[in-house]
N, C-alpha and C positions, 0 to 999 in steps of 0.2 A: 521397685516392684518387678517381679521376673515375668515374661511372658511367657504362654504357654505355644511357642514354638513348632513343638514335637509331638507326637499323637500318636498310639497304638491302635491301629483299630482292629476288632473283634468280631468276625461274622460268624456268626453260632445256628445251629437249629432251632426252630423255634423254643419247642420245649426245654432246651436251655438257659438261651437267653437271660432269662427272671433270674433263674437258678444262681447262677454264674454270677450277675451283678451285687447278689446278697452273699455270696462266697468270700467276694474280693472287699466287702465291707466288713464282714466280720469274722469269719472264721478263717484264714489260711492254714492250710494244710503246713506240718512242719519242715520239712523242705523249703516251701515257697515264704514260710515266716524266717527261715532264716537268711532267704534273698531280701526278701524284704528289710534286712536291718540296715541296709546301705541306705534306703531312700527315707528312714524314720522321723529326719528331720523334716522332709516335705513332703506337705499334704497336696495329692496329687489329684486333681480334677478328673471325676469319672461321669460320662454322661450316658444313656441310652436310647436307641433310635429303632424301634422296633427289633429287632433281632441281632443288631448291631452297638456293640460298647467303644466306648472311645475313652481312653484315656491321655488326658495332657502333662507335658513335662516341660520344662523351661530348658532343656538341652539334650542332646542326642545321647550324652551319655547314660541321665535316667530314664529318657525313653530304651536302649536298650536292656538295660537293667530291670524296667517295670516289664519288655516283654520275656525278658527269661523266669520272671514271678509270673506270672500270665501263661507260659508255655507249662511251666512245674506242675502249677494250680489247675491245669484241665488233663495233665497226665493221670496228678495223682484220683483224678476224679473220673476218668476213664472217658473223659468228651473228646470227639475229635472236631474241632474248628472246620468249618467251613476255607474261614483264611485267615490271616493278621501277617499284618502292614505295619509296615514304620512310614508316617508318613510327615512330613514338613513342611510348614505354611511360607510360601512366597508370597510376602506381602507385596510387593510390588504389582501382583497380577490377580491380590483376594482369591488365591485359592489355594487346596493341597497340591503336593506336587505329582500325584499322581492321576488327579483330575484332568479332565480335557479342558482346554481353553476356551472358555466361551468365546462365542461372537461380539464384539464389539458393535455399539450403537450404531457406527460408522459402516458397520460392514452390512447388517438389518437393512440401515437404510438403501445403500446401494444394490441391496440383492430385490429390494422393492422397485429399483429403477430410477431413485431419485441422489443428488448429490446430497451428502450427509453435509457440506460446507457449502459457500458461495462467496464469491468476490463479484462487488457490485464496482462497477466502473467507470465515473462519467465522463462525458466525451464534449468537444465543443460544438458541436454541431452532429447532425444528423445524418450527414455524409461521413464523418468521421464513425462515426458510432459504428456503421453499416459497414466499413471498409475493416477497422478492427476483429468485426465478426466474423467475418470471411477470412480473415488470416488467422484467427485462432480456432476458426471448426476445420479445417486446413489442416492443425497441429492436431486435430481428434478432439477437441475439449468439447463441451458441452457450452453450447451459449443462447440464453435467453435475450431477445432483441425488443427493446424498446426507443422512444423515439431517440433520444438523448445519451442513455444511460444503456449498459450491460450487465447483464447475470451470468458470471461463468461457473458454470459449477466445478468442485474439487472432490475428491476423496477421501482425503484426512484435512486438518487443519494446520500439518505443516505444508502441504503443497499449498494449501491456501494463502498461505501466510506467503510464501516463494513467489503465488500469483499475482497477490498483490501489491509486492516489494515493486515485479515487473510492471507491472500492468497501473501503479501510482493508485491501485484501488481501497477499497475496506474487505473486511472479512466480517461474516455474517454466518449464523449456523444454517445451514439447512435444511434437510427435512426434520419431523416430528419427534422428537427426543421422547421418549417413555421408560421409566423408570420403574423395576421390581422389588421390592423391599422381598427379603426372602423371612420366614416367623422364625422367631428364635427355638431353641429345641427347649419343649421344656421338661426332658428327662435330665437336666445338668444334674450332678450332684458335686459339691463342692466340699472336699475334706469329711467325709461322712457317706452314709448310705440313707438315698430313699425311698420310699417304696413306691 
């Protein structure tokens, strides 16, 4: 199954927009039908986002292709675009690549003041515990003191992990983890146009 990788995106004026997505479903202008005969075999995902169209391709070659049918198809229609983008999903980081990076859990948490990780520590005695903690707020760490036991806090969960290779401790997450589910769009149109 091929993924849909690559993506044209479309910023139109309002009064467009509509226009434009019922164009590229059904009627191309002859020109842009004869760019179109390249991509005939694949039916190429078009979705809408208020004023905004998106079209997916499984390779950078048909997304170039669908956007020279996309450039044809609003000349010969006398629109001038706002913008369009090629743009490319990094899956590794869930997003286009032209998007900004969101913030990391990790980094939420820390800008609230708290370690987003913890390495918890115990010790054999109390003097111990106490003498530990003084040498690692010394190195700048963060360390929660209890009788026995330490909480140092971390950053990420590979310094965690680092801390507590050292330190013969555990790793624990830290602060409040919360999660956004984002809605799906539901202007997809899938091989087809709808309304």
């Amino acid at each position: 199954m091929a993924r849909d990788d690559w993506r044209i995106r479309i910023d139109l004026a309002e009064e467009h927009a509509g226009g434009f997505l019922h164009r590229l479903g059904g009627g191309l202008g002859s020109r842009a039908r004869d760019l179109a005969k390249e991509l005939e075999a694949d039916k190429l995902a078009v979705s809408r986002d208020d004023d905004t169209l998106f079209i997916y391709t499984a390779t950078r070659g048909d997304a170039r292709q669908a956007q020279k049918i996309v450039e044809t198809e609003l000349e010969e229609e006398g629109i001038q675009p706002l913008s369009i983008k090629l743009e490319h999903w990094l899956a590794d980081e869930e997003r286009w690549d032209d998007e900004p990076r969101d913030e990391t859990w990790e980094e939420e948490v820390l800008e609230e003041g708290y370690s987003p990780w913890e390495v918890r520590v115990e010790c054999a005695s109390h003097d111990e515990a106490e003498s530990l903690a003084d040498s690692l707020e010394q190195e700048g760490l963060g360390v929660t003191r209890r009788w026995k036991f330490l909480v140092v806090g971390a950053a990420s969960e590979e310094e965690a992990q680092a801390l507590a290779t050292r330190l013969h401790g555990t790793v624990e997450a830290g602060g409040e983890v919360v999660y956004e589910a984002m809605p799906h769009n539901p202007f997809a149109i899938f091989g087809g146009l709808g309304s």
